[in-house]
C-alpha atoms as an extended CHARMM CRD file, in Angstrom:
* protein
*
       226  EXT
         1         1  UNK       CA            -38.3180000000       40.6770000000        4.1080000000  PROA      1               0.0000000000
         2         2  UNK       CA            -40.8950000000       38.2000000000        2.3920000000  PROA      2               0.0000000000
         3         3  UNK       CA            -39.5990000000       36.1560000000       -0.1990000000  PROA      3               0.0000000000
         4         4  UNK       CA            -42.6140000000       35.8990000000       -2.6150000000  PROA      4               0.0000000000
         5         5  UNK       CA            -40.5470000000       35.8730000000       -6.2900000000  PROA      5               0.0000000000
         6         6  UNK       CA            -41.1150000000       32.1920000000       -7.0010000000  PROA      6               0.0000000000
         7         7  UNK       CA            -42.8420000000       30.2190000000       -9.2260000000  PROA      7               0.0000000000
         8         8  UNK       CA            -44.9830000000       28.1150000000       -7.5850000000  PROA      8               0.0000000000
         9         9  UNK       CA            -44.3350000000       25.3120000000       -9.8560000000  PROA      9               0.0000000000
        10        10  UNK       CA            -45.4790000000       22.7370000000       -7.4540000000  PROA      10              0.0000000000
        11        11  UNK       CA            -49.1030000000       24.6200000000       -7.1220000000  PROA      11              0.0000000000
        12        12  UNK       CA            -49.6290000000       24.5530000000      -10.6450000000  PROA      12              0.0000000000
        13        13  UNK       CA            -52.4500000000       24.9440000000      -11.4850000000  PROA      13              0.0000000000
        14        14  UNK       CA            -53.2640000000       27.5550000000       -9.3140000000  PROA      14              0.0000000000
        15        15  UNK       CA            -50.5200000000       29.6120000000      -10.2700000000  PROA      15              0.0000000000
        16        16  UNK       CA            -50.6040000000       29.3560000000      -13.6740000000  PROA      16              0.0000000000
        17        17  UNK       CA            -52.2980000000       32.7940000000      -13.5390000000  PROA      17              0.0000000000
        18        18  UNK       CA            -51.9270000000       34.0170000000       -9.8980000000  PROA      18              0.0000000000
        19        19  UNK       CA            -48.6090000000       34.2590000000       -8.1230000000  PROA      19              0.0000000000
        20        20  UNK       CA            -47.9610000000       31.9220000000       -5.0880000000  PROA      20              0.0000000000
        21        21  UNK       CA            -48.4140000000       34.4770000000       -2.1070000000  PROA      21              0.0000000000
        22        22  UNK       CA            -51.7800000000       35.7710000000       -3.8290000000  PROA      22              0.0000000000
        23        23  UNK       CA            -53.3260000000       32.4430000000       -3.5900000000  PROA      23              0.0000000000
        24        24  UNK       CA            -55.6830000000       32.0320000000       -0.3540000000  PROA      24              0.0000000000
        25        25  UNK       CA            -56.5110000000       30.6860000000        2.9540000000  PROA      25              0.0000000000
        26        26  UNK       CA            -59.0260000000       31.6060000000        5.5140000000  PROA      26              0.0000000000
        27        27  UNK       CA            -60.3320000000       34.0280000000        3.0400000000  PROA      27              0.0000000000
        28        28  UNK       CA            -57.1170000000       35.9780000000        2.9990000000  PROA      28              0.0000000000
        29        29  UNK       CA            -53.4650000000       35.2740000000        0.9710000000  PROA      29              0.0000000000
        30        30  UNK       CA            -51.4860000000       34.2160000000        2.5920000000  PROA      30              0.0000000000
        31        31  UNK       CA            -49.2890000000       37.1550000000        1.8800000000  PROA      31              0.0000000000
        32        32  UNK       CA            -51.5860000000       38.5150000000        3.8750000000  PROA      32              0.0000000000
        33        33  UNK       CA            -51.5050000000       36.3000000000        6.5100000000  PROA      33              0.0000000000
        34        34  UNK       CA            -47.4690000000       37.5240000000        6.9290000000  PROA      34              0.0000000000
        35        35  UNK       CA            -48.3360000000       41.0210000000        6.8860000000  PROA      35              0.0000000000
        36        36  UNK       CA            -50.7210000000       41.0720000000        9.4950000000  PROA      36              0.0000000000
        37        37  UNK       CA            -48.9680000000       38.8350000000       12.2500000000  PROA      37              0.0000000000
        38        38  UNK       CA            -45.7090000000       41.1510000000       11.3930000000  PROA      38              0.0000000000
        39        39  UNK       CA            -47.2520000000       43.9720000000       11.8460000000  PROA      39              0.0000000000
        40        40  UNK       CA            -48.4400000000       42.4070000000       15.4350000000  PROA      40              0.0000000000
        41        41  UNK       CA            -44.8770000000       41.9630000000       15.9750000000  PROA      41              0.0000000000
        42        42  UNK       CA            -44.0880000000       45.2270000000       15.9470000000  PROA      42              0.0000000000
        43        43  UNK       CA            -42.7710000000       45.4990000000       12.6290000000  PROA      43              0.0000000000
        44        44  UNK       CA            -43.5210000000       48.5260000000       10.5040000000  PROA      44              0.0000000000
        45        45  UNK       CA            -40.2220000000       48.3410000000        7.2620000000  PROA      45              0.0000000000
        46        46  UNK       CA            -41.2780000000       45.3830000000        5.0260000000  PROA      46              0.0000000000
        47        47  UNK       CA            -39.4110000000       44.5400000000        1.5470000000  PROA      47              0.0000000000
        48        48  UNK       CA            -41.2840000000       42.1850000000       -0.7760000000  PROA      48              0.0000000000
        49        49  UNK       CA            -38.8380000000       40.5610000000       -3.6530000000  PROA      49              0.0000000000
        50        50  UNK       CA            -40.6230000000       40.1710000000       -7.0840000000  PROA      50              0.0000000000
        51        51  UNK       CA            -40.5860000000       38.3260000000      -10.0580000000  PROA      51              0.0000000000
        52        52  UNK       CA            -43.0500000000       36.0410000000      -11.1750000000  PROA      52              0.0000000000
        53        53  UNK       CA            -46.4500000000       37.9820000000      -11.8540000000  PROA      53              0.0000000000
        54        54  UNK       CA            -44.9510000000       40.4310000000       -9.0490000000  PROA      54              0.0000000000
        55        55  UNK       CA            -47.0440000000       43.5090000000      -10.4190000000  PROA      55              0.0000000000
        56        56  UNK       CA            -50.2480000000       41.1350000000       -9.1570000000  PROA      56              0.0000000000
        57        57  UNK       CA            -48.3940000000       41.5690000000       -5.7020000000  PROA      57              0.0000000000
        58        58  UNK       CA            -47.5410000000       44.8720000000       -5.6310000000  PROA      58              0.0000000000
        59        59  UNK       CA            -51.2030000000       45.9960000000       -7.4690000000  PROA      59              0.0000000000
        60        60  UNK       CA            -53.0550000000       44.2070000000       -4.3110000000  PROA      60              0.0000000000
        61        61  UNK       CA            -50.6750000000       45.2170000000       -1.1870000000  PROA      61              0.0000000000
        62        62  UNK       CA            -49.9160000000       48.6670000000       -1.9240000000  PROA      62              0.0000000000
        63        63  UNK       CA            -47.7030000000       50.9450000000        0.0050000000  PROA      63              0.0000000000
        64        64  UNK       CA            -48.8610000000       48.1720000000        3.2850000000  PROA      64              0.0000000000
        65        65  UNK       CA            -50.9270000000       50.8190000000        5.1300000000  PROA      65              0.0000000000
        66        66  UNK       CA            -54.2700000000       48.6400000000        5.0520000000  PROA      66              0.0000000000
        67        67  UNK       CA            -52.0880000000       45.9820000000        7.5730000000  PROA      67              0.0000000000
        68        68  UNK       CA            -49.8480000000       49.0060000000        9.3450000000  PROA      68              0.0000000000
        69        69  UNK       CA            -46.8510000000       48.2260000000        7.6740000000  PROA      69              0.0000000000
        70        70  UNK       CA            -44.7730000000       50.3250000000        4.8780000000  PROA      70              0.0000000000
        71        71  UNK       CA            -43.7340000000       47.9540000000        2.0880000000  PROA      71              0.0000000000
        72        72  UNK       CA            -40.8670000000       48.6990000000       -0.3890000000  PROA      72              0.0000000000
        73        73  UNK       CA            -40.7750000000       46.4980000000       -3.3180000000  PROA      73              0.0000000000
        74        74  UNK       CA            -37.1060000000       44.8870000000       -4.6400000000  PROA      74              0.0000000000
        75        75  UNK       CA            -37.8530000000       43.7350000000       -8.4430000000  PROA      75              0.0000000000
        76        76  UNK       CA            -36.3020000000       40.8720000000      -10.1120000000  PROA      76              0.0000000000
        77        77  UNK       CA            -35.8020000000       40.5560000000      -13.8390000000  PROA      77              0.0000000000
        78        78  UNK       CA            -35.6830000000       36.7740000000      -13.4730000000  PROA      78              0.0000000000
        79        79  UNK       CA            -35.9120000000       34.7680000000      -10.0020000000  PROA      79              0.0000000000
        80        80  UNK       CA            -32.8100000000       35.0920000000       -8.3850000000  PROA      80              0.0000000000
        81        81  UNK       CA            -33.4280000000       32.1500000000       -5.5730000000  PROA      81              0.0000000000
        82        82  UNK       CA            -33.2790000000       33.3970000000       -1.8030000000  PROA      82              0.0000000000
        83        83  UNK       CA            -29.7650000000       34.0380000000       -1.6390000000  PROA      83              0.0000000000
        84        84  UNK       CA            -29.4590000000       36.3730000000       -4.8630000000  PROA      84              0.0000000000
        85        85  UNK       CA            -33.2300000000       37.9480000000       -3.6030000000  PROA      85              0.0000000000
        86        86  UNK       CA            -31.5380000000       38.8630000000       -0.4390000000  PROA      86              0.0000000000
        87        87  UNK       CA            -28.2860000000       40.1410000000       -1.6470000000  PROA      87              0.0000000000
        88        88  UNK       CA            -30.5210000000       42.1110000000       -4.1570000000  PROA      88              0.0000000000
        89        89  UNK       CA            -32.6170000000       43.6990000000       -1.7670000000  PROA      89              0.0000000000
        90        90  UNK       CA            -29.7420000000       44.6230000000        0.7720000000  PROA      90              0.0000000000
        91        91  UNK       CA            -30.1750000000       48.2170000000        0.0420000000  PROA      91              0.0000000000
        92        92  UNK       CA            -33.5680000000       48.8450000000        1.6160000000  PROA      92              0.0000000000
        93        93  UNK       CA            -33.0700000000       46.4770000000        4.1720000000  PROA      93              0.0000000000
        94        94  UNK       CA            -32.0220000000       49.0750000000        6.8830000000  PROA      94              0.0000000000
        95        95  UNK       CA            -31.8440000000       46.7190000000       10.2660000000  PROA      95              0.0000000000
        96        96  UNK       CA            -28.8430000000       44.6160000000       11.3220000000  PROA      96              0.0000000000
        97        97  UNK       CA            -29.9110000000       42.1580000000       11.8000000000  PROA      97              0.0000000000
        98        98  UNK       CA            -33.2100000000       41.8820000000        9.6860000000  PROA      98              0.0000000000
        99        99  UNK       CA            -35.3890000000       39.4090000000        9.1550000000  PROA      99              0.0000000000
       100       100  UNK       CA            -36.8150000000       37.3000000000        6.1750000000  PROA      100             0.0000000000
       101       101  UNK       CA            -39.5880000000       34.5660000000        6.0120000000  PROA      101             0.0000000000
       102       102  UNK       CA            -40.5400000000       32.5200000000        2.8690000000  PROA      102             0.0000000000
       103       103  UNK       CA            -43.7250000000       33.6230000000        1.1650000000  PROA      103             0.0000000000
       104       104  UNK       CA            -45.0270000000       29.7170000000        1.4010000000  PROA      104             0.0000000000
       105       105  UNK       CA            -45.0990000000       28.8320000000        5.0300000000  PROA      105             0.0000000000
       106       106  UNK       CA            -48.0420000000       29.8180000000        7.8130000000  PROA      106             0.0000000000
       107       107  UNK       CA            -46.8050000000       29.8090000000       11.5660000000  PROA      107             0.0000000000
       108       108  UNK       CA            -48.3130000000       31.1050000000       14.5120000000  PROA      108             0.0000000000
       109       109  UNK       CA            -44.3060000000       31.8140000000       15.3500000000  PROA      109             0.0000000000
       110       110  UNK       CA            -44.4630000000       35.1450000000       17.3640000000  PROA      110             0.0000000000
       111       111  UNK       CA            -41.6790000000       36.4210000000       14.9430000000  PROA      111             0.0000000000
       112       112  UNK       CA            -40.1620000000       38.0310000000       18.7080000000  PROA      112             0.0000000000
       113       113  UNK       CA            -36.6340000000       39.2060000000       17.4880000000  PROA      113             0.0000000000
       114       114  UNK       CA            -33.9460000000       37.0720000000       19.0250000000  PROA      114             0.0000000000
       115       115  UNK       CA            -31.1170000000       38.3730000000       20.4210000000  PROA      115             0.0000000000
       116       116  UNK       CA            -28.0320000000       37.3330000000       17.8840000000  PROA      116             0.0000000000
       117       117  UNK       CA            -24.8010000000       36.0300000000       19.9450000000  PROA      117             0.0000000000
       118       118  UNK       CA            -21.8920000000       38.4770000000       19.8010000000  PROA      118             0.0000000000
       119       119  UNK       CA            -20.4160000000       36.7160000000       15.7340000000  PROA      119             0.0000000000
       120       120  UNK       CA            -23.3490000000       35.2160000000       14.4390000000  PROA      120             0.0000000000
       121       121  UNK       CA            -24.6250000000       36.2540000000       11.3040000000  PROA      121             0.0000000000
       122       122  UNK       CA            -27.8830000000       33.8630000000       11.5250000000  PROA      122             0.0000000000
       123       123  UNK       CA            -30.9990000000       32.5790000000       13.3040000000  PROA      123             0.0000000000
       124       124  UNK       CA            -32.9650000000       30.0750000000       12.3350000000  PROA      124             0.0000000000
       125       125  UNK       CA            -36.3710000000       28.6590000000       13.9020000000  PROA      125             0.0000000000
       126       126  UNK       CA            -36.4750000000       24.9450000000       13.0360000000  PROA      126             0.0000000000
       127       127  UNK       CA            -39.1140000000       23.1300000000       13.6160000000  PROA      127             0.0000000000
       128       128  UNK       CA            -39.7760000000       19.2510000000       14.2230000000  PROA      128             0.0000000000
       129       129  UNK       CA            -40.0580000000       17.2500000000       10.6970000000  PROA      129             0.0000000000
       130       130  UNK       CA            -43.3210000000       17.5030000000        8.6360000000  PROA      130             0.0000000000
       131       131  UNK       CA            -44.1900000000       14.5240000000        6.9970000000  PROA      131             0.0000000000
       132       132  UNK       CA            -43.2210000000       15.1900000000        3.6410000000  PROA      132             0.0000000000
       133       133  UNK       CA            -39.5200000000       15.9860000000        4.7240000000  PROA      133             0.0000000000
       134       134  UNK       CA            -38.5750000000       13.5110000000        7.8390000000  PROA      134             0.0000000000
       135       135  UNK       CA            -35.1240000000       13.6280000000        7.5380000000  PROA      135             0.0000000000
       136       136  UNK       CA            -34.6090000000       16.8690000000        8.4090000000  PROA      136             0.0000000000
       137       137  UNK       CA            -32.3490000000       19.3910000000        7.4910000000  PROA      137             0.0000000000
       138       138  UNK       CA            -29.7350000000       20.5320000000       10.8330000000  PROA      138             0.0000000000
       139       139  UNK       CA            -29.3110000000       19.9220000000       14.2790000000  PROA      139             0.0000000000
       140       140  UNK       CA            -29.8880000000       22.1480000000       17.2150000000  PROA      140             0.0000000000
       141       141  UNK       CA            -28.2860000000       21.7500000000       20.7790000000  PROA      141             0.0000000000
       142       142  UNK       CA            -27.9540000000       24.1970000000       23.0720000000  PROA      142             0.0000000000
       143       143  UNK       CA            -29.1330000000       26.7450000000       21.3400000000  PROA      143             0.0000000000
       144       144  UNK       CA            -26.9130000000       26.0850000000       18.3810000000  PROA      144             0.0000000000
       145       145  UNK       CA            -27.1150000000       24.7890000000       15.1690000000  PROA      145             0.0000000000
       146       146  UNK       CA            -24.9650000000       22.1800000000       13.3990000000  PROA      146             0.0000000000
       147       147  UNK       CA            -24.7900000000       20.4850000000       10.4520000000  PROA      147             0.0000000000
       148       148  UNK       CA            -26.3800000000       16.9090000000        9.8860000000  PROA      148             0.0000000000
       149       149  UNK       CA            -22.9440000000       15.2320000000       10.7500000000  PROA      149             0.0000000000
       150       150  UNK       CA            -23.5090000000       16.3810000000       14.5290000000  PROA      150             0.0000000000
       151       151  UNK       CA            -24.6920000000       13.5950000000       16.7980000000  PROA      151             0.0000000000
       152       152  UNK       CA            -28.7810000000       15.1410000000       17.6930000000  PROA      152             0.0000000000
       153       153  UNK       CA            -32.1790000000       15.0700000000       16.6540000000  PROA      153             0.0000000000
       154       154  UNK       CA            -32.6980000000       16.7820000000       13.3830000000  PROA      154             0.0000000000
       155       155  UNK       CA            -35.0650000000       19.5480000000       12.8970000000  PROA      155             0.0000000000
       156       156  UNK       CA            -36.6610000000       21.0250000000        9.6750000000  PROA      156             0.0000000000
       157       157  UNK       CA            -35.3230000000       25.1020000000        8.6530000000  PROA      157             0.0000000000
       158       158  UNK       CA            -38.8430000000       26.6200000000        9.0990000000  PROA      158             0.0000000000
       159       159  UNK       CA            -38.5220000000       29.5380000000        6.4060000000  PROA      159             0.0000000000
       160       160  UNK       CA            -38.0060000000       32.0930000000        9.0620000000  PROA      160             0.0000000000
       161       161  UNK       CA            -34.6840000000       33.8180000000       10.3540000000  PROA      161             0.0000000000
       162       162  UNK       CA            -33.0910000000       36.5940000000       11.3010000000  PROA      162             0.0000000000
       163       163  UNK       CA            -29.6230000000       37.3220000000        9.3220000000  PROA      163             0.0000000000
       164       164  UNK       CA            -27.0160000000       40.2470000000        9.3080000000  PROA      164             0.0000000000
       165       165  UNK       CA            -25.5860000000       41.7640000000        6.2650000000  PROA      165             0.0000000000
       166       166  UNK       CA            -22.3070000000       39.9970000000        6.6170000000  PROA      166             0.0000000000
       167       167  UNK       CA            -23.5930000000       36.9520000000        5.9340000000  PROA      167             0.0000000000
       168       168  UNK       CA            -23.7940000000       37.9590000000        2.0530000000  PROA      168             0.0000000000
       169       169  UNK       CA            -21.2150000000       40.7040000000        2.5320000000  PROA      169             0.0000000000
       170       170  UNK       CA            -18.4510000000       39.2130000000       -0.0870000000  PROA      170             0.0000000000
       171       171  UNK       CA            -21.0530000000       37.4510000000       -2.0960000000  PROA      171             0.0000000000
       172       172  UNK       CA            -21.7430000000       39.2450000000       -6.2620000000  PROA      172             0.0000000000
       173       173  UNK       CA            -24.8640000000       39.9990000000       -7.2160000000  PROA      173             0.0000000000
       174       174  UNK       CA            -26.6690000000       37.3880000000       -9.0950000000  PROA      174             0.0000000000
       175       175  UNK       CA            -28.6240000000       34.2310000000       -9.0700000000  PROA      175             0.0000000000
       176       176  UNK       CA            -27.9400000000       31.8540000000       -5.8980000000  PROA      176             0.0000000000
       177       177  UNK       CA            -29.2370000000       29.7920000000       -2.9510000000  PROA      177             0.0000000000
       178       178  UNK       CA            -28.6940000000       30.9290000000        0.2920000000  PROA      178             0.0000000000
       179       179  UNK       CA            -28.0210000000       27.3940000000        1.8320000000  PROA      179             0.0000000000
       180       180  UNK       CA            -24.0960000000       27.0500000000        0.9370000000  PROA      180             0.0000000000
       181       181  UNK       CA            -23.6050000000       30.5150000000        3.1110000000  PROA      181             0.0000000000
       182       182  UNK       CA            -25.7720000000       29.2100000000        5.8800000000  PROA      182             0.0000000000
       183       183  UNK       CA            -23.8430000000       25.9810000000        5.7590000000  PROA      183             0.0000000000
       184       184  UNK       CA            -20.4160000000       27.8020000000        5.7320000000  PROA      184             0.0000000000
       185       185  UNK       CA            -21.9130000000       29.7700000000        8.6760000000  PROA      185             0.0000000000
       186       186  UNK       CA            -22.7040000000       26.9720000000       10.2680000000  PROA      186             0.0000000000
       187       187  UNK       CA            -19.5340000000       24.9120000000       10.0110000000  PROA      187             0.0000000000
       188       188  UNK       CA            -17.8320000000       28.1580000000       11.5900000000  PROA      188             0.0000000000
       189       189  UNK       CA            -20.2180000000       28.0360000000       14.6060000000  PROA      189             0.0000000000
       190       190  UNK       CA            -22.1470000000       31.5240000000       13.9110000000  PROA      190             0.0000000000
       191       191  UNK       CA            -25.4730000000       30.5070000000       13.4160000000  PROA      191             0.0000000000
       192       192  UNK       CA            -27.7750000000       30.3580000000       16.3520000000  PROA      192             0.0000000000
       193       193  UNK       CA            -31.2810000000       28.4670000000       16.7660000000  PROA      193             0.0000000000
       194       194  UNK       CA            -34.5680000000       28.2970000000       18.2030000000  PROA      194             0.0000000000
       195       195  UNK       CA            -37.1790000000       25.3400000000       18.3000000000  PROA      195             0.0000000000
       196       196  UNK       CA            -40.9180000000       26.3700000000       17.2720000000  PROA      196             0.0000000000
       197       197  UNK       CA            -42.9620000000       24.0280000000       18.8530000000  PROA      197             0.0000000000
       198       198  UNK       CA            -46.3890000000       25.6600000000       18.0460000000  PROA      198             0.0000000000
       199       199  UNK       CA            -47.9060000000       25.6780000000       14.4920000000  PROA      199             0.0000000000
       200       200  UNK       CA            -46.1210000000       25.7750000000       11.4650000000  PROA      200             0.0000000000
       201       201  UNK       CA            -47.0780000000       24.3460000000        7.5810000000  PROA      201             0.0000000000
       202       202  UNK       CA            -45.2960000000       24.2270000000        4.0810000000  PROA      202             0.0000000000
       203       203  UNK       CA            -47.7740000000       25.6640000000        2.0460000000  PROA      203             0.0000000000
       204       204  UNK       CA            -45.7100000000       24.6030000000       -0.9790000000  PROA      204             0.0000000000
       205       205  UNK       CA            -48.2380000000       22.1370000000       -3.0980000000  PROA      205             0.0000000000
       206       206  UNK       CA            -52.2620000000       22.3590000000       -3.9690000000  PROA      206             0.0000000000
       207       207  UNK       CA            -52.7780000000       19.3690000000       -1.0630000000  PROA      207             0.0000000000
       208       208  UNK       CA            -50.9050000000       21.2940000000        1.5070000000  PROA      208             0.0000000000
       209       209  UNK       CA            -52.6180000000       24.5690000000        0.7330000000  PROA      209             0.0000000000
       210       210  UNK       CA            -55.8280000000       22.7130000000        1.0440000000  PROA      210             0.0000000000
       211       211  UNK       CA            -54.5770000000       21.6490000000        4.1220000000  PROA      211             0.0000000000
       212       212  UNK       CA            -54.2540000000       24.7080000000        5.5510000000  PROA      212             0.0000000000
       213       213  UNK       CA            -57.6960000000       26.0830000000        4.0240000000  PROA      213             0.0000000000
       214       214  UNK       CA            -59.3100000000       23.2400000000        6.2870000000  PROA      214             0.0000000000
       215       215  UNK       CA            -57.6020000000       23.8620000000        9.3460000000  PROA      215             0.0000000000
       216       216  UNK       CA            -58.7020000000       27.6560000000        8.9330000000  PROA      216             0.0000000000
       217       217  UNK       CA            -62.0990000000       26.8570000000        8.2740000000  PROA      217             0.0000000000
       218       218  UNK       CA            -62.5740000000       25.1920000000       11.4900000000  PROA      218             0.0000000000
       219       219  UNK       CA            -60.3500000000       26.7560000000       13.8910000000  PROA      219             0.0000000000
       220       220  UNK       CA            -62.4300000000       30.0400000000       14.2980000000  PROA      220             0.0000000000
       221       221  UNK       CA            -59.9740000000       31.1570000000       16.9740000000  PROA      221             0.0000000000
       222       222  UNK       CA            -56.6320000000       33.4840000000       17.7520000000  PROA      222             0.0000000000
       223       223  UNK       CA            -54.6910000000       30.8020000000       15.4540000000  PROA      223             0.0000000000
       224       224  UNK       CA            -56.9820000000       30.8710000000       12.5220000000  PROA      224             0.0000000000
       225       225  UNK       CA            -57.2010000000       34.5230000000       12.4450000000  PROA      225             0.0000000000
       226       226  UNK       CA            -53.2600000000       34.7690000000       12.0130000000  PROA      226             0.0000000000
């Protein structure tokens, strides 16, 4: 799943008529960008939530064939944050467990399925802190990831993990974050982790975007080309 039903308030104004995954980099959105290193993965089932501007989305991607995936669309009358666009789209998300990225982050991550440990209902690549968020957000050791009251080095969530369905079994449907239920998870010692140390950017603002654009434009290799 791609998470693209946001706002995009911080790349106003770029998205005052465009919606956040449409915008580009390397000559591609970066919606794109997603598609085409999933479908290198081996992925073929994708399920885009929408909301703001979504039928922009859905207009330019299709049915997914032009990037070998099939994409099934899960509408949203209002934004529902991650949590509630997950629980939403449950239905057509057939694997156990599946996986979801944000629509606003570039990796060269090999999005490799990990193996979940028997009672986890999470994975989560972290990755070391970008400037604009040093502190962090959990802490990984062994494998494992804890909460920032565990004595480690804290990492930054990345965006990008796999979940089961239990995670958001017992939770209504609605509008809510997904961060309490990874926390709960967490403090019960069911989420597992992995450390990206390759390339990774929050393309969350007009400067980082830009960012991004630049780095593309003069990295004419493997990386560049997603």
């Amino acid at each position: 799943m791609i998470l693209a039903a946001g706002r995009g308030e911080r790349m106003r104004p770029l998205t005052d008529h465009t919606p956040k995954p449409l915008l580009c980099a390397g000559g591609r959105p970066l919606i794109v960008h997603h598609l085409e290193r999933l479908a290198a993965a081996g992925y073929r089932d994708v399920v885009i939530n929408l909301a703001y501007r979504g039928e922009q989305i859905r207009d330019h991607l299709g049915d997914g064939r032009p990037w070998g995936v099939r994409i099934q669309y899960s509408p949203e009358a209002r934004g529902l944050e991650t949590g509630g666009g997950i629980r939403n789209a449950l239905p057509l998300l057939h694997s156990d467990p599946f996986l979801v990225i944000n629509g606003d982050v570039w990796s060269d991550h090999p999005l490799t399925a990990p193996t979940l440990a028997p009672g986890d209902l999470a994975h989560l690549v972290l990755v070391d802190n970008p400037e604009h968020h040093p502190d962090g957000d959990f802490v990984l050791l062994d494998d494992r990831v804890h909460d920032d009251q565990a004595d480690g080095p804290r990492l930054t969530f990345a965006g990008i993990g796999w979940y089961r369905h239990d995670l958001l079994a017992d939770t209504p449907p609605g509008t809510f974050p997904l961060a309490p239920l990874l926390r709960k998870a967490i403090t019960q010692g069911r989420v597992g982790g992995t450390h990206h140390r390759g390339t990774w950017m929050d393309v969350g603002t007009v400067e980082r975007l830009a960012a991004l654009e630049r780095r593309l434009s003069h990295d004419p290799g493997p990386l560049a080309r997603g």
